[in-house]
Structures are given as structure tokens and as C-alpha cells.
C-alpha positions, 0 to 999 in steps of 0.5 A: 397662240396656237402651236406651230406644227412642222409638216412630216418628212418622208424620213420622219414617217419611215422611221418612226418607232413603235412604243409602248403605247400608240401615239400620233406624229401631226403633219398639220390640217388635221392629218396626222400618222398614227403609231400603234404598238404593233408597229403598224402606221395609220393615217387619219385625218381629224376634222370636225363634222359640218353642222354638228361641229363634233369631231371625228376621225377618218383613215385614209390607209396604212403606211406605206401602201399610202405614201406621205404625198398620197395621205396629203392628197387625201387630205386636200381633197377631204378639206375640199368636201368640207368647204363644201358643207360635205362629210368626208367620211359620209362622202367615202361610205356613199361612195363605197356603198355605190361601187358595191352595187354597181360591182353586184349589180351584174347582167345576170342579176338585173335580168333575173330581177327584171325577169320575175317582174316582167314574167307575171305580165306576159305569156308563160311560154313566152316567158320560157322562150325569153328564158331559154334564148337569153340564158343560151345566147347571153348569160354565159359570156356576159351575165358576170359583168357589171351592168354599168361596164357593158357596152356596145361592142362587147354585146355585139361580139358574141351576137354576130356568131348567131347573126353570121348563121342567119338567124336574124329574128333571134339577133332582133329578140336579143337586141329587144330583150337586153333593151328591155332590161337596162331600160329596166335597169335605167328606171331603177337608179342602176344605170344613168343612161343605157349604151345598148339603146342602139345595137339593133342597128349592127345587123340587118333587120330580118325581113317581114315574111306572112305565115305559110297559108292554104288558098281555099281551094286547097282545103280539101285536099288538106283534111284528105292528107289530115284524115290519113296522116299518121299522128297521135290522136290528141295532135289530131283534135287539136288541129281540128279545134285550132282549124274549127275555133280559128284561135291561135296556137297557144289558146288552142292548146291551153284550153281547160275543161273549165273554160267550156260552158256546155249549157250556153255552147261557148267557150269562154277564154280568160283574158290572161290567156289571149293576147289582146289581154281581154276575155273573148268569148266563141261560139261552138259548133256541133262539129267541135262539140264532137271534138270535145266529145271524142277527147273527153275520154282521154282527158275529160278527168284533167285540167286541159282538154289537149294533156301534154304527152310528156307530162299530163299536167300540162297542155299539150305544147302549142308548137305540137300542130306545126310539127304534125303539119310539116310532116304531112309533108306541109313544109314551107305550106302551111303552118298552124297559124295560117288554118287562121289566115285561111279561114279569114280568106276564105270568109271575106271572100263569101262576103261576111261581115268584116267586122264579125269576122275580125271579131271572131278572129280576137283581133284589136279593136279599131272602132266601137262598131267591131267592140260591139260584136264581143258583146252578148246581144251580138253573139248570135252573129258570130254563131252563124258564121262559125256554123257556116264555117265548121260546115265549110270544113266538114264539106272540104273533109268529103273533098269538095267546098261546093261554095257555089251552091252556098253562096246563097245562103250567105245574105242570110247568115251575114245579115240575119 
């Protein structure tokens, strides 16, 4: 006949002794209150293990910070699992394992784990600018707190100071970048959902604004303000081989005396450095083989063609030409990435061929027809119109373009 055991009182438990030895008082189903010589009181629950049937103890806290009733709450709760085929130790130690994680798994270290894993794909100044905004506008107040306890009202807080003084594109990055990471996050297990997925939608969307550009008759008067501008020589070429090249800032500045092929008169940028993320080769000129040779003393013996001024290891930083623009008085006029706009007006307008011009360009394929002129038979096409543009520039530097008399000329270059 199996022993009736008597369910604990409160009274039983206060006053239990210590003894010489630990002993245990059974309230029934397994819990029972352990007494050791040291005095203090434990509560366990025994139980058999599911599958294996071994025994096995589990603690549900001391006494008295674990109450009679609460000690019979855990143990309703622990016999549950166990109908369930569910260890109950097993089911504490997930659980206890899953807090800690979400307790470690904070904003600043999930952005610093998804940001060395992210950072090998795009551009390195980008993954700077990313950096820098992020650890400015963001990880001081919320980098702290556990990824699964961020919500929505408490990232908008301390994005409405930035977007109060109008900066709405760095509001737009913001709002892109934490997206980014607790997609991350969502993708990794951290998360089950992700509640910033909609916060963009607090602030008014920045409105679309084109790069300041020259109309092409306004060239001249350019390279008239650029021959004379008091800025340091380096600046000066690099504008002249954005201007001549028609690349974008950070592919000019970034460029290497080893991506300079002098025999075949091209320069080959690699695809990581080009945003298209695909090699792209151009043509040189005389006139930037002149550019070349005028910076060749000052950085022939270094990696990059346009040094950086502060530290000669690196370029030069592409945001250079820009500075050098507005203080010639170009505010508002023209920035580095409209000398592109500017050539490609100004080709279209002279009838070349779109698709060489997009080529030349390094703008995305949208047909094979364009894909072609990135190959090697076509190239040719491609020297031209960078000869009649280079040509173009050093007219407009002796303060006419004279596109009349040209024009001519353009049936043959366009279509030899």
C-alpha cells in the first residue's frame, strides 16, 4: 500500500529545525523542502525524467523567498510539462539560456555583428558614413537595450530631434539602416518579428532633388573660374580627371597607378570599386594622359594617383571636389557629380549614340545592345566620344565650345 503523505502547512515549513544532518519534509507529487545543517530550506521537486524514467531533482528556489503556495504553483506547472513528455529541468535550462541571449543580444551588438558582415559588400566609405551616423544618432541612447524590447515609439523619440531640424535624408538612413539590421536580426533566430518595419512612415519623406549641374554653355565660364581658383594642385587634377573621365567621385578619387594600363591607354576599374559591382573599362585621352603625367611627381611612388593630404596612404577623400567647387563660389551650382550630368547633356545634345554614351557612363545595363559596348571589340566607339569630349573640355578652357563648327564632325565619330 503506498504512504499516505500529509500536505505541508505554512507553520510546518516556518518551523522546521536544522539538524545534524540535511533532511527533507514531502508535501506530495514530488515536492518536497529540504533542510540542510546550515539552516537554510530548499525546495525540490522529484520526478522522473520522460523516456529514460531515471530520476532527477529540480529546485524551485529557497524558502521564504519561495513561498508554500508558490513552491505548489511550480510544481503544477512542472507536472504539466511532464504530461506533456516535457523535461522540466530541460524546459528551465532553454529557458534561462533563451533570456540571456535576448538580454546580450542588445542594438549595439547585433549592429556590430551585422555591420562586420555587411561591410565586406559595399563601399568602404559607405560603410564609414553608416558608421559614423549610426554610432552619432543612435547607439548612445539605444545601443544598451535589448533588441526584442525596441519598439517603435522609443526609436522614433530620439529620431524627431534630427528630423525637427530638417535633416530628413539622415531621418531616411536611419530608418533604412535599423531596418536593415533587425531584418538581420529576424533572419537570425534573434527576433520573431520586427516592430521598426514601419517608422519611416513618422516623417515626412525627403523630397527627390537632381545634383546642381552646368548647362553647357556654362562650361567655359568654368574652367575660366577653375584655371584661377586658389586650390591646392592635387584638388585641381581631380577635378580635371573627374571632369575628363566622367566617373563618379569615389571612383575618381580611388583611383591606383596600378589600374592605369599605359600601353593599351585605359583604365581599368576593378568591380568592387564601381557601383554597378562590374569592371568598366575607359579609354584615356591625351589630355588625361597629361593629367597623369603632371600628378605623377607628386604621387607616382604611392598606391593612389590623388594621395590624401592628411594621410598619404590613402586617397584623396571623394567629398574633396565638392569643397573645392563651393568655394569657387559654385554653391548651389554645381557639385562634383553634376561634371557627369553635364557631360551627358551635353553628348546627347551633339547626337552620340545613347547607348555608348550610357556606356561610358557605367550606368546599368537595361538591354544586351548597351552590355556590348563594355566589350573589347566596341571599345573603339567609346575612345572616340571620349576624345571629342576631352577635346570639348580643353575648347570651353580657351572660353568657347565652338559646337557649331564641330558638329560636323559628329556623323563620323558617333557612327565610325
Amino acid at each position: 500500500m503506498a504512504k499516505i503523505i500529509s500536505p505541508l502547512t505554512s507553520t510546518e515549513v516556518k518551523h522546521a529545525k536544522a539538524k545534524e544532518k540535511e533532511y527533507n519534509l514531502a508535501d506530495g507529487n514530488g515536492l518536497m523542502l529540504r533542510i540542510k545543517p546550515s539552516g537554510s530550506k530548499i525546495w525540490l521537486f522529484n520526478y522522473y525524467r520522460p523516456f529514460t524514467k531515471k530520476r532527477a531533482n529540480l529546485g524551485f528556489g529557497q524558502y521564504p523567498d519561495v513561498t508554500l503556495a508558490k513552491a505548489r504553483e511550480k510544481r503544477a506547472e512542472a507536472r504539466a510539462l511532464l504530461a506533456d513528455d516535457i523535461d522540466p529541468q530541460e524546459h528551465k535550462n532553454q529557458h534561462a539560456q533563451a533570456e540571456k541571449e535576448r538580454l546580450t543580444n542588445t542594438l549595439q551588438t547585433l549592429y556590430l555583428t551585422w555591420f562586420n558582415v555587411k561591410k565586406s559588400e559595399i563601399k568602404e566609405n559607405t560603410a564609414n558614413e553608416i558608421k559614423r551616423m549610426l554610432d552619432l544618432h543612435v547607439m548612445p541612447k539605444l545601443g544598451s537595450i535589448a533588441i526584442s524590447k525596441l519598439t517603435a515609439p522609443m526609436v522614433i523619440d530620439i529620431i524627431k530631434p534630427i528630423s525637427e531640424k530638417g535633416k530628413l535624408e539622415t531621418v531616411k538612413r536611419i530608418c533604412q539602416r535599423l531596418n536593415n539590421i533587425m531584418t538581420f536580426a529576424l533572419n537570425t533566430g534573434v527576433i520573431n518579428n520586427n516592430p521598426l518595419s514601419g517608422i519611416s512612415h513618422a516623417f515626412e519623406t525627403p523630397k527627390v532633388r537632381n545634383m546642381p549641374t552646368l548647362k553647357p554653355d556654362e562650361l567655359p565660364k568654368f574652367m575660366e573660374d577653375l584655371k584661377y581658383a586658389n586650390i591646392k594642385l592635387t584638388t585641381l587634377l581631380l577635378i580635371e580627371w573627374q571632369l575628363h573621365t566622367i566617373t563618379r567621385a569615389g571612383e575618381a578619387a580611388g583611383a591606383k597607378w596600378a589600374e592605369i594600363d599605359f600601353t593599351e591607354s585605359v583604365w581599368v576599374i576593378p568591380a568592387e570599386r564601381m557601383k554597378m559591382k562590374r569592371e568598366h573599362v575607359i579609354p584615356l585621352t591625351d589630355k588625361t594622359l597629361d593629367i597623369l603625367a603632371r600628378i605623377k611627381p607628386l604621387s607616382g611612388h604611392k598606391d593612389f594617383i590623388f594621395p590624401s593630404y592628411n594621410d598619404p596612404l590613402t586617397h584623396i577623400n571623394p567629398s574633396t571636389v565638392n569643397m573645392a567647387i563651393k568655394r569657387m563660389g559654385y554653391k548651389d551650382k554645381l557639385v562634383g557629380h553634376g561634371l557627369r550630368s553635364l557631360a551627358s547633356t551635353t553628348l546627347n545634345e551633339q547626337g552620340f549614340d545613347a547607348d555608348v554614351i550610357e556606356a561610358a557612363l557605367a550606368h546599368a545595363d537595361k538591354n544586351e545592345v548597351r552590355r556590348v559596348y563594355n566589350r573589347a571589340d566596341y571599345l573603339e566607339r567609346r575612345r572616340k566620344l571620349m576624345y571629342w569630349w576631352s577635346e570639348h573640355i580643353e575648347h570651353a578652357q580657351t572660353g568657347k565650345t565652338d559646337l557649331k563648327n564641330r558638329v560636323a564632325n559628329l556623323r563620323v565619330i558617333s557612327n565610325g
